[in-house]
C-alpha positions in Angstrom: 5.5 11.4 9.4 8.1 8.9 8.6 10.1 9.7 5.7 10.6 13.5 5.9 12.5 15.4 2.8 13.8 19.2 3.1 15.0 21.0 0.8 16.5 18.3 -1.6 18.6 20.2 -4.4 20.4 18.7 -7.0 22.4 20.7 -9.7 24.3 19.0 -12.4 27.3 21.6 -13.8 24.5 25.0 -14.5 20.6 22.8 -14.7 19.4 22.1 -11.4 17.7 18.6 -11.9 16.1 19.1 -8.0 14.7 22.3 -6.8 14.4 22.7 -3.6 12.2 19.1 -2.5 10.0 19.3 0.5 7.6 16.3 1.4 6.6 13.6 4.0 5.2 10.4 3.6 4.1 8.6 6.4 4.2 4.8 7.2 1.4 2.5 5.3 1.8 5.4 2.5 1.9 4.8 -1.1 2.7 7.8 -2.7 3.1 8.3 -6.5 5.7 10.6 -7.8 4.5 12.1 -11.5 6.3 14.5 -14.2 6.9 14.6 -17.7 10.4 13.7 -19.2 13.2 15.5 -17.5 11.2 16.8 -14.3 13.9 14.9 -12.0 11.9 12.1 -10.6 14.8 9.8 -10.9 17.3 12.1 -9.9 15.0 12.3 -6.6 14.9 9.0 -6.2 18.7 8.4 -6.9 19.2 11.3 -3.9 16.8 9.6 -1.9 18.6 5.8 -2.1 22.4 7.7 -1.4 23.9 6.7 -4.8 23.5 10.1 -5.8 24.8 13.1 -3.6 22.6 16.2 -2.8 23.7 19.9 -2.9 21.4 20.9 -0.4 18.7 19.4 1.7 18.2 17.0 4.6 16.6 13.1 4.6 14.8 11.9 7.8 13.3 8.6 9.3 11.3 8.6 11.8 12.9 11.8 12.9 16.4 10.9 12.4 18.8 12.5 9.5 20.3 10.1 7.4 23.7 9.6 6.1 25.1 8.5 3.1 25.0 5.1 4.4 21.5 4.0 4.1 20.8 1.3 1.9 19.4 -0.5 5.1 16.0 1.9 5.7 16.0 3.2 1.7 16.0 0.3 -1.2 15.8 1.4 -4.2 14.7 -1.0 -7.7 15.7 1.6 -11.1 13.9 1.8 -14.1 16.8 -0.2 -15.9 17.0 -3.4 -13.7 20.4 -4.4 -13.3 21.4 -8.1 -12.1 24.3 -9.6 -11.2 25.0 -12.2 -15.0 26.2 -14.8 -13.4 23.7 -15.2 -10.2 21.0 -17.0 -10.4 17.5 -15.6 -9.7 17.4 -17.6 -6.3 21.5 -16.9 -5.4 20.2 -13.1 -5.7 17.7 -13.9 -3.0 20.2 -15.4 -1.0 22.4 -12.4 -1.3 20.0 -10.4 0.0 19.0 -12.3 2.5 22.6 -12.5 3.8 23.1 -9.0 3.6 20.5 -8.2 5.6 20.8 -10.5 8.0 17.2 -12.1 7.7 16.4 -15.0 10.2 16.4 -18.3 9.6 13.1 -19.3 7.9 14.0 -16.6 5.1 13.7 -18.9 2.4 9.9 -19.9 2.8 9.6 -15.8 2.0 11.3 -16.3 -0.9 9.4 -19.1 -2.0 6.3 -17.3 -2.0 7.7 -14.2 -3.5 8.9 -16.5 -6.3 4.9 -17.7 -6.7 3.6 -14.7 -6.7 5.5 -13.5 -9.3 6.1 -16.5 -11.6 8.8 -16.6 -11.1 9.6 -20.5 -9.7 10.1 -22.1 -13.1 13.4 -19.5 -13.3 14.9 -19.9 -10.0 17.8 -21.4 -11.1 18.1 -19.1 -14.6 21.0 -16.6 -14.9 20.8 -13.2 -14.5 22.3 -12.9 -18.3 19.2 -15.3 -19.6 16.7 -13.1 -17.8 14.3 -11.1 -19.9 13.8 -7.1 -18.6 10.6 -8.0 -17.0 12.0 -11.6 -15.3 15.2 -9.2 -14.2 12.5 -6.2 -12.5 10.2 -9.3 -11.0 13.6 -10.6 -9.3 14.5 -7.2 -8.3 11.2 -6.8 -6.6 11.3 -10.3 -5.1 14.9 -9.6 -3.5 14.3 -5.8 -2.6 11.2 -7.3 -0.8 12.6 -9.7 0.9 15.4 -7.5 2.5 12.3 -5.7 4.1 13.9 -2.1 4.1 11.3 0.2 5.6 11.2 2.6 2.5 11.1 1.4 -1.0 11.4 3.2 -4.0 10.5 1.5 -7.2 11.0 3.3 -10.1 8.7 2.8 -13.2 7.8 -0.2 -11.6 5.0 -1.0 -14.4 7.5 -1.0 -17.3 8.7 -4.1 -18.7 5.8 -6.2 -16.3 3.0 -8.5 -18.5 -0.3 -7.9 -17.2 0.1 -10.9 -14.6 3.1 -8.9 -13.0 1.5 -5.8 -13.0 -1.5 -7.1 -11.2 0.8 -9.3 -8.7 3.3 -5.6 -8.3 0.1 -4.1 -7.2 -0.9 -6.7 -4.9 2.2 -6.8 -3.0 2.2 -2.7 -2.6 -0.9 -3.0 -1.2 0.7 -5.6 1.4 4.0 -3.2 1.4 0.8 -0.6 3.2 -0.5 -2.9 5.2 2.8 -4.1 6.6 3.6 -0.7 7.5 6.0 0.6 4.5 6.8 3.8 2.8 6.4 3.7 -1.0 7.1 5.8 -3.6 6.5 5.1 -6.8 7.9 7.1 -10.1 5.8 6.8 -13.3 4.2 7.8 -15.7 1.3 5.8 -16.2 -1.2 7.8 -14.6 -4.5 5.8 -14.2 -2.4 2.7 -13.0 -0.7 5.3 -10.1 -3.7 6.6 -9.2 -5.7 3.2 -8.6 -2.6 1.8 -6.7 -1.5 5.2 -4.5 -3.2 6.7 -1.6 -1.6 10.6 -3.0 0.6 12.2 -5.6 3.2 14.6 -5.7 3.8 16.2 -9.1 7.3 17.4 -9.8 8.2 19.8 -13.0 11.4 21.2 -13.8 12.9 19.6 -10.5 10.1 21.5 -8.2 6.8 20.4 -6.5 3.8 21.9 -8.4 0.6 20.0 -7.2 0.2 17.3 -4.4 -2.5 15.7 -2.8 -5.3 12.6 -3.3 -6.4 12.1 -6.2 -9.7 12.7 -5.3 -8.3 16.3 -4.3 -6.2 16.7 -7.6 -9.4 15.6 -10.1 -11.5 18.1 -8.1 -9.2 20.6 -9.4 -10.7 20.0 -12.4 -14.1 19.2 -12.1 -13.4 15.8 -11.2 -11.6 15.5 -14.5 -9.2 13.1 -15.4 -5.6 12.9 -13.6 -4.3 13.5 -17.0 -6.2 16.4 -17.6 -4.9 17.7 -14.1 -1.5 16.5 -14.3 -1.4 18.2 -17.9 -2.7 21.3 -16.3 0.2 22.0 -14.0 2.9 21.2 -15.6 2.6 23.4 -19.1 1.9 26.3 -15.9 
């Protein structure tokens, strides 16, 4: 397994957001991370990216612990895109590119990422004059692009047109072939389950089901994910 969480705990003053974690995703593994309001997906994925300390618990990749430090294996893209105002779309590429030392030839990367996600036409728009959706799609484009092995994208559908989401499913599927971890928050169900390979549901900060979805709809007949994921988390 590649990415290898034990034990991940999170308490804020007396709630504990994070329970106790335990999972492994391996590479050229999309994984969807379900719960209802409040189950601490974010807060998991916040541990998992370093800008949030843990209690308890232990991060691996590829069998080695990580520190604090480790924006170069884990990128993370929140559910409220944030962009620098007064960078343009492509000057963010750049950035990242710089920061993580990509080789020469970088930009012909970026070119297609732009394509892909329409986003061309606003290469040279400013972060303060991008719409939410424009500011996730350049998000995606640069986090891409910096080619950190794991990628966390939380609530990745939110805010995308149709277009996007189609073209956000397209590259996760090249993210698996390439070789990536993915985890994915949400909590659009159906969408999850046609783009991830399993699904770990998380309530009140703890792991209550996991597994395909062909193995979590057979827990109910082959019912609907919502029907399953409904199931387990009013348990």
């Amino acid at each position: 397994m590649s990415l290898s969480v034990r034990g991940l705990t999170k308490r804020f003053d007396a709630k504990t957001a994070v329970g106790g974690l335990s999972f492994d995703v391996a590479r050229g593994e999309v994984v969807a991370v379900a719960g209802p309001n409040g189950a601490g997906k974010s807060t998991t994925f916040l541990c998992l990216a370093g800008l949030v300390r843990p209690d308890a618990g232990t991060i691996a990749f590829d069998g080695e612990l990580l520190g604090p430090e480790r924006g170069r294996t884990i990128a993370l893209i929140p559910e409220t895109p944030d962009v620098y105002p007064m960078l343009s779309v492509w000057e963010h590429l750049a950035f990242v590119a710089a920061l993580t030392k990509q080789q020469p030839g970088w930009e012909a990367r970026a070119e297609t990422l732009l394509e892909r996600l329409a986003l061309s036409a606003e290469r040279n728009t400013l972060g303060n004059a991008l719409s939410k959706g424009m500011r996730q799609k350049t998000l995606l484009a640069a986090t891409v692009l910096g080619g950190a092995p794991v990628l966390l994208l939380d609530e990745p559908m939110i805010g995308l047109d149709p277009l996007g989401q189609r073209e956000l499913r397209a590259i996760v599927a090249d993210l698996r072939a390439e070789g990536h971890v993915v985890l994915v928050s949400t909590h659009l169900l159906e969408s999850a389950a046609a783009m991830c390979d399993r699904m770990l549901v998380v309530n009140r900060g703890a792991l209550v089901a996991s597994g395909t979805i062909e193995e979590l709809r057979a827990r109910r007949g082959d019912g609907s994910i919502e029907d399953v994921f409904l199931d387990v988390t009013r348990s």
